[in-house]
PAVO-682235 format. One record per residue (C-alpha): x, y, z; residue in one letter. Coordinates in steps of 0.001 Angstrom, whole numbers, padded with zeros to 6 digits, always signed. Example, Ala and Ser with C-alpha at 12.3 -4.5 7.8 and 13.67 -1.06 7.14 Angstrom:
BEGIN
+012300-004500+007800A +013670-001060+007140S 
//
This chain:
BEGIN
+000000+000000+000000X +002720+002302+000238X +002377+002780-003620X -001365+003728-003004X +000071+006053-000077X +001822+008092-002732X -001248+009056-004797X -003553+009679-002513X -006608+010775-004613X -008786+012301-002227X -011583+015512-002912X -008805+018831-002731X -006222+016986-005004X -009364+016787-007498X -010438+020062-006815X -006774+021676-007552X -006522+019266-010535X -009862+020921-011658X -009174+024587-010820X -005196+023961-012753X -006829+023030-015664X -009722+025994-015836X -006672+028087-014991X -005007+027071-018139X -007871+027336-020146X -008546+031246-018752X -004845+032047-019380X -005061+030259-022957X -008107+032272-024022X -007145+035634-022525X -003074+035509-022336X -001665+033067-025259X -003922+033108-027886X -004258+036563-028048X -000575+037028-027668X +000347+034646-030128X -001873+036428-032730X +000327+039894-031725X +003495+038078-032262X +001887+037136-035783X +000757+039826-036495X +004249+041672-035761X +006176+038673-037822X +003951+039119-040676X +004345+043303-040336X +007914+042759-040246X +008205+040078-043066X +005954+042914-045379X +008852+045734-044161X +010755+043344-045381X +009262+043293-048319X +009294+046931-048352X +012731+047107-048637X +013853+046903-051776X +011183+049901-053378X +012787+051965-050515X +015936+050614-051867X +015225+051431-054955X +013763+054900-054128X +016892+055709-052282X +018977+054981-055277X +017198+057492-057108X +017286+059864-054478X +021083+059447-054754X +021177+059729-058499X +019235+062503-058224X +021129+064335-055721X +024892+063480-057495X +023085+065219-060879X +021468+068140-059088X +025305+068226-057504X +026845+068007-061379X +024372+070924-062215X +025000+073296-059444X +028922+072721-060404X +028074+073571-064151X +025982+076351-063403X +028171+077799-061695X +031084+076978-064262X +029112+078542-066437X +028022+081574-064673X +031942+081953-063534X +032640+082041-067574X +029742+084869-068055X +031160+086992-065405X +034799+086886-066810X +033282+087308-070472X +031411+090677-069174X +034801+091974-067237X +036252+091593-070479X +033351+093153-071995X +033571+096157-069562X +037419+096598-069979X +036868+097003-073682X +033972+099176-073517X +036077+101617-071006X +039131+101342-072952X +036682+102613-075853X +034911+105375-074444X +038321+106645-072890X +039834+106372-076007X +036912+108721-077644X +036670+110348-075067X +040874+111593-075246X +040048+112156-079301X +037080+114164-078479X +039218+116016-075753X +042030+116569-078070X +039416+117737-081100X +037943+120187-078168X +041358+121363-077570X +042546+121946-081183X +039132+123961-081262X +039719+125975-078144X +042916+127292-079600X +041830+127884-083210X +039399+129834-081422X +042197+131699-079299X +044288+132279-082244X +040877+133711-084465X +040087+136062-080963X +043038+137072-080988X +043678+137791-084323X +040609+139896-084521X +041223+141809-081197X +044893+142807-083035X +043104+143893-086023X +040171+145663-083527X +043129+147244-081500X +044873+148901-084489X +041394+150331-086108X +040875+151281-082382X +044063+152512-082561X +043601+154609-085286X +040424+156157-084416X +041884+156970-080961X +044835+158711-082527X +042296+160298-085217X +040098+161765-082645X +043183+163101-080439X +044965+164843-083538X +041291+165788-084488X +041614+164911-087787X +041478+161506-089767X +044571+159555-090553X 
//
């Protein structure tokens, strides 16, 4: 009987046997199951990112493409807007050099004027001194010369 001893089935070993089992049908329902269908859900989420991966892949490898040409563009814009600048110095230099240059052959035309002038004036005020001249000394002697 000592084997019998060992399993003693009486009413409270039942009874706990009972409320185990009810126990581990309340956690199933409310516990496992519905965290084993959040742990599928999140595999299945995570398989589709996954998934996802290469059109972000692929979108980031346009991205890049685009960038490095927007990059090649910005470097030839500016090559040739470094070009444009140099072309109008040169541009302005020549332009200057011009209008001095007229300007120094319109100076020099004014000047040659100026003393064609002063040599006519003066010519005429020599002339216009001796008729002065001669009327002065006309009317002092009283009498024309």
């Amino acid at each position: 009987m000592t084997g019998i001893d060992l399993l003693n089935l009486n009413p409270s070993v039942i009874i706990q046997l009972v409320l185990f089992l009810a126990l581990i049908f309340i956690i199933n329902v409310y516990l496992f199951s519905p965290m084993v269908r959040v742990l599928s859900k999140r595999r299945e989420e995570m398989e589709d990112a996954q998934k996802r991966d290469p059109l972000e892949d692929e979108a980031e490898e346009k991205e890049k493409v685009y960038r490095d040409r927007l990059q090649k563009l910005r470097i030839e814009g500016t090559g040739i807007l470094n070009r444009m600048r140099t072309e109008a110095r040169g541009e302005e230099r020549r332009l200057i050099d011009t209008a001095r240059h007229e300007a120094s052959d319109d100076s020099q035309q004014r000047r040659e004027q100026i003393r064609m002038n002063m040599e006519r004036c003066k010519k005429e005020i020599l002339e216009d001194t001796a008729k002065l001249a001669a009327e002065v000394a006309a009317k002092i002697a009283g009498r024309k010369l």
